[in-house]
N, C-alpha and C positions, 0 to 999 in steps of 0.2 A: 776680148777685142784684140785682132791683132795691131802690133803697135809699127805701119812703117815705116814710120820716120825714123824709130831705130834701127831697122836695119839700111834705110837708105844712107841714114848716118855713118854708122857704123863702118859699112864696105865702102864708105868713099873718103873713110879714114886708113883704112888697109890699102885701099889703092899708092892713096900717096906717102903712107909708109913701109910699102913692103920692097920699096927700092931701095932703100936707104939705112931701115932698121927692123933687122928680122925678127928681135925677141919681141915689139912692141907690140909689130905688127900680128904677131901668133898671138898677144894678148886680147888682139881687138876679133880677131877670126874666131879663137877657140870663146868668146863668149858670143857672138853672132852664132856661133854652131850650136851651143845649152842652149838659149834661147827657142831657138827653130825646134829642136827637139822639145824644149815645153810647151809649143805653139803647139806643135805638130800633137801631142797628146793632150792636148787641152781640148782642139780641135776633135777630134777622134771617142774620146771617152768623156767629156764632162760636156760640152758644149752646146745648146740646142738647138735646132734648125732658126729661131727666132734670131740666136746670138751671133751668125757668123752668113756671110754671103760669097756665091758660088766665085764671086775676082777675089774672097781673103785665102780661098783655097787656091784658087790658079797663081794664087804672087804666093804663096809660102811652096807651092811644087817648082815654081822658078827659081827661088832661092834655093833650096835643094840643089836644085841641079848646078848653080852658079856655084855653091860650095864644090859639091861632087867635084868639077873643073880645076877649080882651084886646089883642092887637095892632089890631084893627079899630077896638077903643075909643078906644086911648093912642095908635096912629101908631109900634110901634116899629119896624116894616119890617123884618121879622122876613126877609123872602121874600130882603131886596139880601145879609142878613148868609148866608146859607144856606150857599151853595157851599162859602164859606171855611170854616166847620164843617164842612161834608160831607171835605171836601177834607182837616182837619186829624184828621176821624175815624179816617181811610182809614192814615194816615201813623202813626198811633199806634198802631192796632191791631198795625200791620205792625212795629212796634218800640216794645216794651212800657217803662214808663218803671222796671220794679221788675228789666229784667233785665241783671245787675250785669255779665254776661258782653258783653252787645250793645257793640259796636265802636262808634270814631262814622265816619257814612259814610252811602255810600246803601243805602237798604232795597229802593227801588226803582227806576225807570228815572224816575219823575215828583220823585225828587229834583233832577234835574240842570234842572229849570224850562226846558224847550225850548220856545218858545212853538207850532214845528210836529211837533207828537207823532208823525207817522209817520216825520219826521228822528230823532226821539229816538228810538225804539224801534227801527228801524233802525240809526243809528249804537252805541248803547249795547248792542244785543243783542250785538253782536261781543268787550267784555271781561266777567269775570269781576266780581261789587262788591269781593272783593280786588282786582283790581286799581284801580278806580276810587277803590276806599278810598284809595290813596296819595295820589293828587289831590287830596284830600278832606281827608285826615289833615294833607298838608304845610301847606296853608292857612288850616287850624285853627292848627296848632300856628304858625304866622307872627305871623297875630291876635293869637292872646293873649298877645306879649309884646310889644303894641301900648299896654296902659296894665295898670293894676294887676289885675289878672282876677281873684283870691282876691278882693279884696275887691269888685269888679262883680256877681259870681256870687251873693255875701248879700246883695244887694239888691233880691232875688228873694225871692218867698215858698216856691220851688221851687230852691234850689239845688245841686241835682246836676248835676256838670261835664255829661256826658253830656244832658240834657235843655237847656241854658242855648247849648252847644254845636249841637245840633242845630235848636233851635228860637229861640236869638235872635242867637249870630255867625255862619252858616251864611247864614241868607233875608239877612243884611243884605249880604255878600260877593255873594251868586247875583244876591240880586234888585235890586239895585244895580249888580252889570254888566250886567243884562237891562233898564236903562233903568224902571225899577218906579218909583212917584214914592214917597215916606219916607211919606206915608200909610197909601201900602196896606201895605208895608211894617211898618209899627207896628202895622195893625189885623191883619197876620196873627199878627205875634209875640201882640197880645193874645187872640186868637183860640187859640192853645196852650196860653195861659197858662186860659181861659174854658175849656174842654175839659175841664181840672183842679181846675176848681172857685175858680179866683182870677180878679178884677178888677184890671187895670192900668191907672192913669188914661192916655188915650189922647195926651191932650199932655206928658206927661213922658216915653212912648215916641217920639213925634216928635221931641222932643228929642236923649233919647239915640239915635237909631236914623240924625240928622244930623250927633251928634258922631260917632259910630263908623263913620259912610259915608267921613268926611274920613280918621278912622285907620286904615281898613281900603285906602286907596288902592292902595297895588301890590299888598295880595291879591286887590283886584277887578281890577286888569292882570291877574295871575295868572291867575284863573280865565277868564279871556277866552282867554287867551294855550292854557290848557288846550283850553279847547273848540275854538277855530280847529284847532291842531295836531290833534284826532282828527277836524273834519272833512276834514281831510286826511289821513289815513290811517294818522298816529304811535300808537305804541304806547305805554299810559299810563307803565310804566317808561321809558323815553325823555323822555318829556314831564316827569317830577318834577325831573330834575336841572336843567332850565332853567329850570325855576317857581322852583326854591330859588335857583338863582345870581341870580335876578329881583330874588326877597323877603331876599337876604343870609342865608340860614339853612342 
């Protein structure tokens, strides 16, 4: 269902703040933009003809276009942020954040961030995401008795273990042994967060996303240590017990 009273809301909160206060007003824009983009593939890929009517299509192609305008007006370069919404639509839809059952793990084969996708799909297509989930699961559960987690987790305006997990000690482990710089890093975890309808100031992400790169040290040996061994030909049970004698867990 599209919802629009948020966005009616929304843009006539950027109206009357973007005269006044530009970062605030990009706070209220760049989430009216996630939005539209998971409207927009809700719309498109999951939605049935029963669930949606031909005015929720004609007002989300006008809001398009009301962004479009406004991006050309204000400069917010709407086009460089794209992917990474595109990107974190994809991941969400595939693992919904309300289902209490969902494992933490990979959903799909573009979890494991392989910079050449037909190694990844190739190598990955050979185990099962149980199995992969172990990999996955041991170096979760390493992390988080790296500093206080309960208390990390409420410092979210989203804190279900499962979502916090997936979407902000997870990219920092992955994309940290894939050589990622703590930028992009922080603008994706923001970008999860933008998806759900919250703003995270992007320098207190850099921050913490530089402390927890330093505490997450041998789970990103780990996960290294993981990936080498299957492209060698180990099988993921094999491979847990020496991640764990790695991480002392």
């Amino acid at each position: 269902m599209i919802d629009k009273h948020f966005y009616n809301e929304n843009l006539l909160a950027f109206e009357t703040l973007i005269e006044t206060d530009r970062t605030e007003s990009e706070k209220v824009i760049f989430k009216v933009y996630c939005i539209l983009q998971r409207d927009k593939l809700w719309l498109n890929q999951v939605a049935t003809e029963e669930e949606y009517t031909e005015e929720d299509v004609e007002y989300l192609h006008d809001i398009e276009i009301e962004l479009s305008q406004l991006d050309v007006k204000y400069g917010f370069r709407f086009a460089d942020f794209h992917k990474l919404v595109e990107q974190e639509m994809n991941r969400n839809l595939s693992s919904p954040l309300n289902d209490e059952n969902n494992d933490i793990g990979l959903d799909d084969e573009d979890d494991f961030y392989y910079e050449d996708e037909d190694e990844e799909e190739e190598l990955l297509d050979h185990f099962s995401d149980e199995e992969l989930d172990l990999i996955i699961n041991c170096l979760l559960k390493s992390a988080k008795t790296r500093f206080n987690y309960l208390e990390f987790i409420h410092d979210f305006p989203i804190s279900e273990e499962d979502f916090i997990d997936q979407n902000v000690i997870l990219p920092i482990i992955v994309e940290t042994a894939n050589q990622e710089s703590v930028a992009i890093i922080a603008q994706k975890i923001s970008v999860a967060f933008l998806v759900q309808g919250f703003y995270l100031d992007t320098e207190d992400l850099i921050t913490m996303v530089e402390q927890k790169g330093k505490e997450f040290g041998l789970e990103i040996m780990g996960f290294n240590l993981a990936m080498d061994s299957l492209r060698q030909g180990a099988e993921p049970r094999s491979i847990v017990p020496h991640i764990a004698k790695l991480l002392g867990v």
